[in-house]
C-alpha positions as a Markdown table, in Angstrom:
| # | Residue | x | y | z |
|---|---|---|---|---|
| 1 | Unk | 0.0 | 0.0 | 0.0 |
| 2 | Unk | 1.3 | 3.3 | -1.2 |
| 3 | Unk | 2.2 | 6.1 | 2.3 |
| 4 | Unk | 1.5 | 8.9 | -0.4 |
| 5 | Unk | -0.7 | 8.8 | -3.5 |
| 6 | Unk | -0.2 | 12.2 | -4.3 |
| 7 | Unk | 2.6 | 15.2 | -3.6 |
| 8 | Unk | 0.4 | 17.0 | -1.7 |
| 9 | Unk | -0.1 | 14.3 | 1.2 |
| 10 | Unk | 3.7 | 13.8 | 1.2 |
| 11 | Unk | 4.3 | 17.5 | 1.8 |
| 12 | Unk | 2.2 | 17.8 | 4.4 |
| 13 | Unk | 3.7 | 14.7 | 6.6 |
| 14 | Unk | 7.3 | 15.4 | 5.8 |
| 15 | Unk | 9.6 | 18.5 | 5.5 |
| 16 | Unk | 11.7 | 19.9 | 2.5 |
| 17 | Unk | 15.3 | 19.8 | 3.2 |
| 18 | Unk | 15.1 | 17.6 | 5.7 |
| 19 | Unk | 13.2 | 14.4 | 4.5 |
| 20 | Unk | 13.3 | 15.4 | 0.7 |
| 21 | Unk | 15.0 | 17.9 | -1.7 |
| 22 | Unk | 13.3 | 19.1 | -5.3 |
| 23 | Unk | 16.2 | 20.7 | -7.9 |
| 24 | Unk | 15.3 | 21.6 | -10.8 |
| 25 | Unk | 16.2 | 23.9 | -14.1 |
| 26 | Unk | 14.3 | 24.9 | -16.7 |
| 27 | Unk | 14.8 | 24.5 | -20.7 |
| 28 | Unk | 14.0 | 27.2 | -22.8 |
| 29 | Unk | 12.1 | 27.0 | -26.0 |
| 30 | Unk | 11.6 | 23.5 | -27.5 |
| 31 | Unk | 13.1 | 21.2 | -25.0 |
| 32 | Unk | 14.4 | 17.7 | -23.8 |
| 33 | Unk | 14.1 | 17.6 | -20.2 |
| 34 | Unk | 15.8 | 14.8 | -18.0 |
| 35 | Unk | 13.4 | 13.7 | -14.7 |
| 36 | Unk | 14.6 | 11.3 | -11.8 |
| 37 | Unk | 11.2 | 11.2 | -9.9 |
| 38 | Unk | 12.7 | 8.8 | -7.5 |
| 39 | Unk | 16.2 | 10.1 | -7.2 |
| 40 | Unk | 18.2 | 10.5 | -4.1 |
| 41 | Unk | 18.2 | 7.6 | -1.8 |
| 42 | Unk | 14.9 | 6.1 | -3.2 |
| 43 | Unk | 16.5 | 4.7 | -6.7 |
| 44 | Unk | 20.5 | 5.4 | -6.7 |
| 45 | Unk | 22.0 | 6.4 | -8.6 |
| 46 | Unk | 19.0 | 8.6 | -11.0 |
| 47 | Unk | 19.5 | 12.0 | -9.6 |
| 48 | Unk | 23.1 | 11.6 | -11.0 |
| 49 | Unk | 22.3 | 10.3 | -13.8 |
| 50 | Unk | 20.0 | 12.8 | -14.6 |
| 51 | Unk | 22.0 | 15.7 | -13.7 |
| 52 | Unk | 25.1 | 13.9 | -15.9 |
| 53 | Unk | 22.2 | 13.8 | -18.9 |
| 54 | Unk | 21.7 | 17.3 | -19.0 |
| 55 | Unk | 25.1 | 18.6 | -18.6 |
| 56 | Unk | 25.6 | 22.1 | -17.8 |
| 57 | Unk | 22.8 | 23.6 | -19.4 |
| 58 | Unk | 20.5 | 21.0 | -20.1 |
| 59 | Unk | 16.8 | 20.6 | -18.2 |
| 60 | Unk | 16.4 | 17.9 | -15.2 |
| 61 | Unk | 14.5 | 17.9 | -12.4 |
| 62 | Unk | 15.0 | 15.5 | -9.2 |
| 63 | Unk | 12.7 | 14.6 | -6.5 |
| 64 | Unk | 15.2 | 12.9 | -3.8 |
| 65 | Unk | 14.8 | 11.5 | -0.6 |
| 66 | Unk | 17.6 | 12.2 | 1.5 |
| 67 | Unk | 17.4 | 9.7 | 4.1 |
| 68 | Unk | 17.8 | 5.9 | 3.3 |
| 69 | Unk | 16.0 | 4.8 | 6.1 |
| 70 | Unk | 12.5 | 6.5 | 4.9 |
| 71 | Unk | 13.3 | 6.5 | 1.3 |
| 72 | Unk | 10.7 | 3.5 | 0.3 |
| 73 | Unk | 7.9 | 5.2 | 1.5 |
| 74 | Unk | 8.5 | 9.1 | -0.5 |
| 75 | Unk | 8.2 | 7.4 | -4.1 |
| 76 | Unk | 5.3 | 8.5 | -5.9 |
| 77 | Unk | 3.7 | 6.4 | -8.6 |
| 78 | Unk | 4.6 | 8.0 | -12.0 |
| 79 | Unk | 0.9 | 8.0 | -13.0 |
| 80 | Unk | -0.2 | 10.5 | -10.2 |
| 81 | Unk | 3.4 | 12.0 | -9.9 |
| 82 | Unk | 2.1 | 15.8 | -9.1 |
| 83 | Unk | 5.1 | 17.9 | -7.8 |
| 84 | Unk | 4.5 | 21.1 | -9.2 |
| 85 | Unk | 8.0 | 21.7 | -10.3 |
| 86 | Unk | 8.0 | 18.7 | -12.5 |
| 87 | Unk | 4.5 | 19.1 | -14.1 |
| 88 | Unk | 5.6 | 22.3 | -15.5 |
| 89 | Unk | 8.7 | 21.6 | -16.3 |
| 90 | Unk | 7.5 | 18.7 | -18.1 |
| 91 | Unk | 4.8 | 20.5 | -19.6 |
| 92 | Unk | 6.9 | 23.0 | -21.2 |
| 93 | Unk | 8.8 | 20.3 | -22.8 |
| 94 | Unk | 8.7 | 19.0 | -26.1 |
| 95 | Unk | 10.5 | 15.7 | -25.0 |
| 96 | Unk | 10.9 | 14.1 | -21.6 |
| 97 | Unk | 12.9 | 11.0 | -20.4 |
| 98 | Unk | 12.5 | 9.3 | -16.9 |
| 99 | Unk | 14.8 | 7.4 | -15.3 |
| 100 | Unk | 14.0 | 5.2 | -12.5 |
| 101 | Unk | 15.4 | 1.8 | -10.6 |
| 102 | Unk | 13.7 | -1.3 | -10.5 |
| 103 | Unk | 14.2 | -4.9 | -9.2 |
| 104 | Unk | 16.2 | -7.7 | -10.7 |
| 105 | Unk | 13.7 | -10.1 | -12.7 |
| 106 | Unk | 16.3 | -12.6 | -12.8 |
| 107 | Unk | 19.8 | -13.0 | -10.8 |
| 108 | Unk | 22.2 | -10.8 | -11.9 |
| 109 | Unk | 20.1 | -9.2 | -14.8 |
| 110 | Unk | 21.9 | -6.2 | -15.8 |
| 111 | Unk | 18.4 | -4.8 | -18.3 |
| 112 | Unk | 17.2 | -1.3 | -18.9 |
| 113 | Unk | 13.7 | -1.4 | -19.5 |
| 114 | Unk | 12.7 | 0.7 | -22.4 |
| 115 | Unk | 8.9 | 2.2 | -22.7 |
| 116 | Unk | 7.0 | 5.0 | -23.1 |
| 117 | Unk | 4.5 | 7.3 | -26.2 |
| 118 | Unk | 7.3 | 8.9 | -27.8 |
| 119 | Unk | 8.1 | 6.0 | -30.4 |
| 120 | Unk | 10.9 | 8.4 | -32.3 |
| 121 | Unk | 13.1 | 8.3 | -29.0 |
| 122 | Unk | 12.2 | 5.1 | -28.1 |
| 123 | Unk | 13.7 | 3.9 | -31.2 |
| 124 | Unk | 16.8 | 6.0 | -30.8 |
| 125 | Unk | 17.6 | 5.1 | -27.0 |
| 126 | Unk | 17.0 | 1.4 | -28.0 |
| 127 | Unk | 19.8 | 2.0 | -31.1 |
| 128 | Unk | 22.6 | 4.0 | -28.5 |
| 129 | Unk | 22.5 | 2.2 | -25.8 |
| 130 | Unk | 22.5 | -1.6 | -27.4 |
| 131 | Unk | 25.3 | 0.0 | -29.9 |
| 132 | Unk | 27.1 | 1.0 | -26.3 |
| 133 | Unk | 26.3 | -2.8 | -25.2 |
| 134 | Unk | 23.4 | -2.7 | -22.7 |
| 135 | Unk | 20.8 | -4.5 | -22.9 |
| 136 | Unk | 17.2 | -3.2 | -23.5 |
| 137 | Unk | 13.9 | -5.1 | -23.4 |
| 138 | Unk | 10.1 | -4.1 | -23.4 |
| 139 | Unk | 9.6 | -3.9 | -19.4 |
| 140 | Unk | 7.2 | -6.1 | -17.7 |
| 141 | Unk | 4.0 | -4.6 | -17.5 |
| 142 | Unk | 4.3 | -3.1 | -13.8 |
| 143 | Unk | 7.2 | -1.1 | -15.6 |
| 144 | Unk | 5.2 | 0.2 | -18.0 |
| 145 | Unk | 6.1 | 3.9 | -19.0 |
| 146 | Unk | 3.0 | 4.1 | -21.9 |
| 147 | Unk | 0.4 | 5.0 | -19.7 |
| 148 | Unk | -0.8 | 8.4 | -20.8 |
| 149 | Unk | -0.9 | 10.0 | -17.2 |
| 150 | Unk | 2.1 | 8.9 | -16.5 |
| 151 | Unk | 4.1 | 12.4 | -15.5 |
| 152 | Unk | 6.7 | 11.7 | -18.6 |
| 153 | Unk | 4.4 | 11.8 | -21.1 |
| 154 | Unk | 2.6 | 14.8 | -20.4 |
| 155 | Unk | 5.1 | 16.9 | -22.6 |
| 156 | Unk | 3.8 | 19.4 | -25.5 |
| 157 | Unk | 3.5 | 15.8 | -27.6 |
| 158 | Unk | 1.9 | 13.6 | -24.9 |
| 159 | Unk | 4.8 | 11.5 | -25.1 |
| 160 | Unk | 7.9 | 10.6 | -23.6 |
| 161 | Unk | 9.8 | 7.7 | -22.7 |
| 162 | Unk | 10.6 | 5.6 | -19.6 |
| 163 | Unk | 13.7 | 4.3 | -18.9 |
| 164 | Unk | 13.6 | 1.4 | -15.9 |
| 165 | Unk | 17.0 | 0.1 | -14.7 |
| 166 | Unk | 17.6 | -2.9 | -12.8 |
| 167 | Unk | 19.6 | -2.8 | -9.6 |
| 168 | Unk | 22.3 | -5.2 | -11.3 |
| 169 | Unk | 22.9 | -2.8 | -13.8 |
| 170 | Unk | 22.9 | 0.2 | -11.3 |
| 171 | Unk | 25.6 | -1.1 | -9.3 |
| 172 | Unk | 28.0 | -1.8 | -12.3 |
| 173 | Unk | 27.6 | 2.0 | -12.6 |
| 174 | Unk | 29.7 | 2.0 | -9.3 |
| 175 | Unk | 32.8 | 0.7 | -7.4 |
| 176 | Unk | 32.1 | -2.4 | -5.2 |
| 177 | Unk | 28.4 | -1.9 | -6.5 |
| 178 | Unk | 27.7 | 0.7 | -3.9 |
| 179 | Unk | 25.0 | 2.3 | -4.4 |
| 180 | Unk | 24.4 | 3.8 | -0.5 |
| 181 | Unk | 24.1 | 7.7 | -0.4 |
| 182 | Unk | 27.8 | 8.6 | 0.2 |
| 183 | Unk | 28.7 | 6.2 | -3.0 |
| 184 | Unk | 26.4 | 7.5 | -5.3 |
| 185 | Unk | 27.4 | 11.0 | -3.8 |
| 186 | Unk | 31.1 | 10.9 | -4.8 |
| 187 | Unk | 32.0 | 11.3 | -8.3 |
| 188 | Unk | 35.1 | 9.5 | -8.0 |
| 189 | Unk | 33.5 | 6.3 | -7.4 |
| 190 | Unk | 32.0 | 6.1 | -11.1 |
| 191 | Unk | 32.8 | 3.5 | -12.9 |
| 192 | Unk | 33.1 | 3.7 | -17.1 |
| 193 | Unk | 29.9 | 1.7 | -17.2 |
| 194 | Unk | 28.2 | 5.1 | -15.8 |
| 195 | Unk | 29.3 | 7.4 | -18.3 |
| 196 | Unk | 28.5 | 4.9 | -21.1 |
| 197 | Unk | 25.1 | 4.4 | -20.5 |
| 198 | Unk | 24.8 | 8.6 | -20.0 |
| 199 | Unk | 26.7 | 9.1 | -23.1 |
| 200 | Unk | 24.4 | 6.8 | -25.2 |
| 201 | Unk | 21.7 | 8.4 | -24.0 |
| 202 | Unk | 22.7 | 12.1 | -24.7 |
| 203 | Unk | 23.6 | 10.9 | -28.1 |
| 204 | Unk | 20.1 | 9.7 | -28.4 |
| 205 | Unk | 18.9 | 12.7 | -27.5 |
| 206 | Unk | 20.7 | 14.9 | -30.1 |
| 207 | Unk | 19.3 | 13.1 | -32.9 |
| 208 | Unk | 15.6 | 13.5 | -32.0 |
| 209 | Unk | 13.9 | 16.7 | -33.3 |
| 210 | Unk | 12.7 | 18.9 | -30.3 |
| 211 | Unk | 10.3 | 21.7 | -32.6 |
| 212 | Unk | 7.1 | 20.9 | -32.1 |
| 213 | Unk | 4.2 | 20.7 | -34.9 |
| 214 | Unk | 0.9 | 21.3 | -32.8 |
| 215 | Unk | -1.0 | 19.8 | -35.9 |
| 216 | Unk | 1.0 | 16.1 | -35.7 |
| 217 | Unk | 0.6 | 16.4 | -32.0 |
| 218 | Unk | -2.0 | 13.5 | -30.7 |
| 219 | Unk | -4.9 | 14.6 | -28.4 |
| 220 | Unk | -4.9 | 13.1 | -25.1 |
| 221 | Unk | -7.9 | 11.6 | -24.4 |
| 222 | Unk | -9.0 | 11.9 | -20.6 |
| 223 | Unk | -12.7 | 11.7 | -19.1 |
| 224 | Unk | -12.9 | 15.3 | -19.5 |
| 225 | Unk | -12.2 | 15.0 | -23.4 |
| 226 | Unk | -9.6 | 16.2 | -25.7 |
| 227 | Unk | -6.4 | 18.0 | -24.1 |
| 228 | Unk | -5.6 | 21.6 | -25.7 |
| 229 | Unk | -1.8 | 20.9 | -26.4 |
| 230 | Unk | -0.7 | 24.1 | -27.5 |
| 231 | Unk | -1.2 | 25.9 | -24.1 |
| 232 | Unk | 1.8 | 26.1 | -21.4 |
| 233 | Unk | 1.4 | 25.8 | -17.7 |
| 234 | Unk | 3.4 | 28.2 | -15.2 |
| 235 | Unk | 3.2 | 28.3 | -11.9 |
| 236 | Unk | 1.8 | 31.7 | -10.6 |
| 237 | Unk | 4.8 | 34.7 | -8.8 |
| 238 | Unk | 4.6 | 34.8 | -6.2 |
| 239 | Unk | 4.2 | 31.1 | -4.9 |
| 240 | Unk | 0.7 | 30.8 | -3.8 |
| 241 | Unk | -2.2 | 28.4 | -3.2 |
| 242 | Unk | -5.4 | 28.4 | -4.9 |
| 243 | Unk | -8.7 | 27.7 | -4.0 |
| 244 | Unk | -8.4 | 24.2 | -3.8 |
| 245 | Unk | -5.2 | 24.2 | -1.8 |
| 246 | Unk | -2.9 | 23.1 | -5.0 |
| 247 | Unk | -0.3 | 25.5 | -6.2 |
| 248 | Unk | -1.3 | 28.6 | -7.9 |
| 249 | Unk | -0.5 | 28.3 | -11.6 |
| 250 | Unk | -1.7 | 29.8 | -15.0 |
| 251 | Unk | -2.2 | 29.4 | -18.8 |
| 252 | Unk | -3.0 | 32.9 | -19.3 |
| 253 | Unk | 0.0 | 33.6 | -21.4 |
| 254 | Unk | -0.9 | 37.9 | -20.4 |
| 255 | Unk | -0.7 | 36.7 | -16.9 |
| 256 | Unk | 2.4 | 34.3 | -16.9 |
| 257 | Unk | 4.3 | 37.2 | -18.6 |
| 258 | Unk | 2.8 | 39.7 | -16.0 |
| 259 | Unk | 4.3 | 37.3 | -13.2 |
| 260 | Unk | 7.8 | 36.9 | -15.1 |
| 261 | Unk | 8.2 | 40.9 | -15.3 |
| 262 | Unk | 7.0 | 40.8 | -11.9 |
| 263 | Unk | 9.7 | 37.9 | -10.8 |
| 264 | Unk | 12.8 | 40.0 | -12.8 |
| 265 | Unk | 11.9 | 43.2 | -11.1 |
| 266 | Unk | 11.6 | 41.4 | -7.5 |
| 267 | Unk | 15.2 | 39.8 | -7.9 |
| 268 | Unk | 18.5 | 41.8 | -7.3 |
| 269 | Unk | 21.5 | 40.4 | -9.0 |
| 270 | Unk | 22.9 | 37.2 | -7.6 |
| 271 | Unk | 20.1 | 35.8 | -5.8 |
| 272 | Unk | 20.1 | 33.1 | -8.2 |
| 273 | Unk | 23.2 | 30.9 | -8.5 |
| 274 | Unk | 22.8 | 30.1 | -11.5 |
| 275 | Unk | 22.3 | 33.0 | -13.2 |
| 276 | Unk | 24.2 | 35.7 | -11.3 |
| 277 | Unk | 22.9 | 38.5 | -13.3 |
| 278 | Unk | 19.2 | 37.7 | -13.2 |
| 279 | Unk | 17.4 | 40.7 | -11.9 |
| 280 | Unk | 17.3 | 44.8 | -11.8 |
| 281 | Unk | 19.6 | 46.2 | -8.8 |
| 282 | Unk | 16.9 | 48.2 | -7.3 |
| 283 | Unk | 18.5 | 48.3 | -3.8 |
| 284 | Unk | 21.2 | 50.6 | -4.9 |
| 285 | Unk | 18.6 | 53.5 | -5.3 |
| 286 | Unk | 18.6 | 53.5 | -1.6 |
| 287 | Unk | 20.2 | 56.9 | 0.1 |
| 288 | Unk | 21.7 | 57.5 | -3.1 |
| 289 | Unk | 23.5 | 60.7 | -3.1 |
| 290 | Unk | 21.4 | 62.2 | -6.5 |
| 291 | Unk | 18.3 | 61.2 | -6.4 |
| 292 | Unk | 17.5 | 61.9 | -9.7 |
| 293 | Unk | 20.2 | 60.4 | -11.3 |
| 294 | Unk | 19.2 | 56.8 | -9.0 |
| 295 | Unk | 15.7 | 57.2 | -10.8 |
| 296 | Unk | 17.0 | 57.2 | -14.3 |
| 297 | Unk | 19.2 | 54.9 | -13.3 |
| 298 | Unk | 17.0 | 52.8 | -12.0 |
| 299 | Unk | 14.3 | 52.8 | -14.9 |
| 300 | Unk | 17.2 | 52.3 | -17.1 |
| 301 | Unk | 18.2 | 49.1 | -15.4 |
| 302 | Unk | 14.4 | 48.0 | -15.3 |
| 303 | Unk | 14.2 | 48.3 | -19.8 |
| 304 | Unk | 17.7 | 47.0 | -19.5 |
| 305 | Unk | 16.9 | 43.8 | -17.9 |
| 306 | Unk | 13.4 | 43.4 | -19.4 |
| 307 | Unk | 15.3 | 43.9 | -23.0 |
| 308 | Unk | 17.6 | 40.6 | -21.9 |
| 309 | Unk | 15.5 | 38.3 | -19.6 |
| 310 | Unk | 11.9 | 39.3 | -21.2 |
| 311 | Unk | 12.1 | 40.1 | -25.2 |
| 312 | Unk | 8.4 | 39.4 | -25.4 |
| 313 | Unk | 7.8 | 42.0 | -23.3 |
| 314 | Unk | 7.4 | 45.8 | -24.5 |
| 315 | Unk | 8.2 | 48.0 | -21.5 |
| 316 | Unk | 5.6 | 51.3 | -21.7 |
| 317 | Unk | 6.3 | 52.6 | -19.0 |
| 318 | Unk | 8.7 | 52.8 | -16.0 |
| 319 | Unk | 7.5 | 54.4 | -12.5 |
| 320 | Unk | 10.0 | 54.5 | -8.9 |
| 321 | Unk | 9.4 | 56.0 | -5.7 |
| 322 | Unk | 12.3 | 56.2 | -3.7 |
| 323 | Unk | 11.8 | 57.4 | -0.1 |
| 324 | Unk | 15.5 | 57.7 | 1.7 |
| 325 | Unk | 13.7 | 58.3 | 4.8 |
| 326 | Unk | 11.8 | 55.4 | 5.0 |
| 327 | Unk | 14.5 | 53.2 | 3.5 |
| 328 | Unk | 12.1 | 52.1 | 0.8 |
| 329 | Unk | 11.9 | 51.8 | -3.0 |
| 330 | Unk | 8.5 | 51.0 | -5.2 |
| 331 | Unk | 9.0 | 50.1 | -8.8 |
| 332 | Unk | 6.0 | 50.1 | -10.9 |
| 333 | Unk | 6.3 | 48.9 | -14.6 |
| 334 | Unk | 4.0 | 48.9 | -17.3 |
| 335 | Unk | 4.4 | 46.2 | -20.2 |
| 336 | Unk | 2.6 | 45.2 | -22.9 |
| 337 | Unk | 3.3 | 41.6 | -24.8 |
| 338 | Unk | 4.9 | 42.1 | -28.7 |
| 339 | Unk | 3.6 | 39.0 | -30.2 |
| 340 | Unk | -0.1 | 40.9 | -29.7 |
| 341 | Unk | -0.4 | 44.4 | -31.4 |
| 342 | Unk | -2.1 | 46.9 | -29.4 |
| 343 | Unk | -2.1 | 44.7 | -26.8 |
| 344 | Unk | -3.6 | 46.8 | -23.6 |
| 345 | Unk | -0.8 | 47.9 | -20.8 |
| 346 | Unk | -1.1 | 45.9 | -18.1 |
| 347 | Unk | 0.7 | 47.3 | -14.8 |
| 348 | Unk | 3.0 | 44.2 | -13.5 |
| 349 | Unk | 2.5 | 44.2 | -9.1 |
| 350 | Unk | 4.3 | 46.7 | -7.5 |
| 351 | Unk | 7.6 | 45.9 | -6.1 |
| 352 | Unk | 9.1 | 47.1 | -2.8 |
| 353 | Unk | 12.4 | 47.2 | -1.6 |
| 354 | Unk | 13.1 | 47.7 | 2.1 |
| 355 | Unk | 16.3 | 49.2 | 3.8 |
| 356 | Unk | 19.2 | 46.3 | 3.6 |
| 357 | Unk | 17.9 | 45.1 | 0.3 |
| 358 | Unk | 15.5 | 43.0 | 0.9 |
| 359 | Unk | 12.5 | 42.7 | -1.6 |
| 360 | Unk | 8.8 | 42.2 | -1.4 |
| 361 | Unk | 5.6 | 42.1 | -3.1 |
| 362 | Unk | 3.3 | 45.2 | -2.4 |
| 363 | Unk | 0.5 | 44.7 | -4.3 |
| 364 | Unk | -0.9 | 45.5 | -8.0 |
């Protein structure tokens, strides 16, 4: 009997960064994205393998449970896998591919299970990775990556692919077979085998088209009817929960670009490590010594970073408020989208800016 159906029970009972961790980075346009939905110390070693997949730039998520005693217990089935930060990444995607551990069938059967919608990458994986000599069979049928609500192939083509390993194959990944937290951990304890089978699969991946042709795309057929395929799913900034106590999210493309403006403009440079110059420095209008100069400087910074981060955005206007004695700063920012002509202005929520830097939401 499954502890938790569904994310939502699981977050509840256990805590982030202490039971479990999420990462996760985004692709941008038509994507392949890498998931490991039982990574950490549930199935070693998929989080690594995962990560190895997509390189340095390259889309993964990993849910991973960092205990090995309570591990069992935090996998959620694939078909009602629904961690926000994985539905949308998958979403997003134009492919997907799933790794996950399963048990030996038969003493030491080194397999990877191959299965899933996406028949193109199907075929490809099943070519690079017998060509690097693993070998692939269909997966029994409790290994089955074709069902359609299974999180993988919920991608912009309602397909993906499923990639089961066996733990016999897992452990020739590492030295002494080790696959306990502070093995799979260490890079040095890698054995060829590991980057074989990642190599085969990113070579795989570079042969399969990622642009996506809404009109060849295959509805998905649910008990509420045909799926609209063409429409992107965002969670909403910032983080909230809707009515029904699930995260807050969107397919409003007016209101997803509304809540990336809003999420630039809320960021100062740095706060994200991994991109170091996301954001508009609007702290440093703080007791500047001209004001007027910090305003223009300031507005000038906002169209700059909107220009890099947001090019569907057209910036119409540009309002701050700087009060030196309060130690605050208000940024209003007016933007309309330029794939719509004479699209209305819509005013993105006001950001504030406290003394010592720190930023917050002040309403629209």
């Amino acid at each position: 009997m499954l502890t938790y159906p569904y994310f939502r029970a699981l977050a509840a009972a256990k805590t982030l960064g202490i039971d479990y961790d999420i990462k996760c980075r985004y692709g941008v346009g038509d994507y392949l994205v890498y998931i490991a939905i039982h990574g950490g110390a549930i199935e070693a070693p998929t989080s690594q393998l995962v990560t190895y997949c997509a390189g340095t730039s390259g889309a993964y998520y990993s849910f991973e449970a960092l205990s090995e005693l309570t591990a069992d217990s935090l996998a959620l089935p694939a078909v009602t896998f629904d961690e926000p930060f994985c539905q949308v990444n998958v979403a997003n995607s134009s492919r997907a591919v799933s790794i996950r551990g399963v048990d030996d069938q038969r003493e030491a059967d080194e397999v990877v299970y191959i299965s899933g919608l996406d028949d193109v990458l199907v075929a490809l994986l099943t070519q690079e990775l017998s060509a690097a000599g693993f070998v692939c069979d269909t997966p029994p049928l409790r290994f089955e990556g074709s069902d359609p609500q299974n999180i993988v192939n919920k991608t912009k083509i309602n397909a993906g692919v499923q990639l089961d390993l066996t733990r016999s194959l897992r452990q020739s990944f590492y030295a002494s077979g080790d696959l306990s937290l502070a093995s799979v951990n260490n890079p040095a304890n890698r054995l060829p085998a590991f980057f074989a089978f990642g190599d085969a699969v990113q070579r795989a991946a570079a042969q399969v088209p990622l642009s996506v042709e809404q009109d060849a795309v295959p509805p998905v057929i649910a008990a509420t009817g045909p799926q609209d395929t063409s429409v992107s799913v965002a969670m909403r900034t910032p983080f909230a929960i809707d009515h029904s106590g699930a995260v807050d999210s969107t397919t409003d493309q007016r209101e997803q670009l509304l809540d990336r403006v809003h999420a630039l403009v809320g960021t100062l440079p740095g706060e994200r490590v991994m991109r170091a110059t996301y954001g508009v420095p609007t702290s440093a209008a703080l007791f500047a010594v001209n004001a007027d100069a910090a305003h223009i400087q300031l507005e000038q910074a906002v169209l700059d970073a909107v220009a890099q981060f947001e090019p569907s955005a057209v910036v119409n206007a540009v309002v701050a408020d700087v009060d030196n004695e309060a130690g605050t700063v208000n940024v209003n920012v007016q933007v309309s989208r330029s794939d719509v002509p004479g699209a209305e202005q819509d005013t993105v929520r006001t950001v504030g800016v406290l003394v010592g830097g720190t930023v917050v939401a002040t309403g629209e």
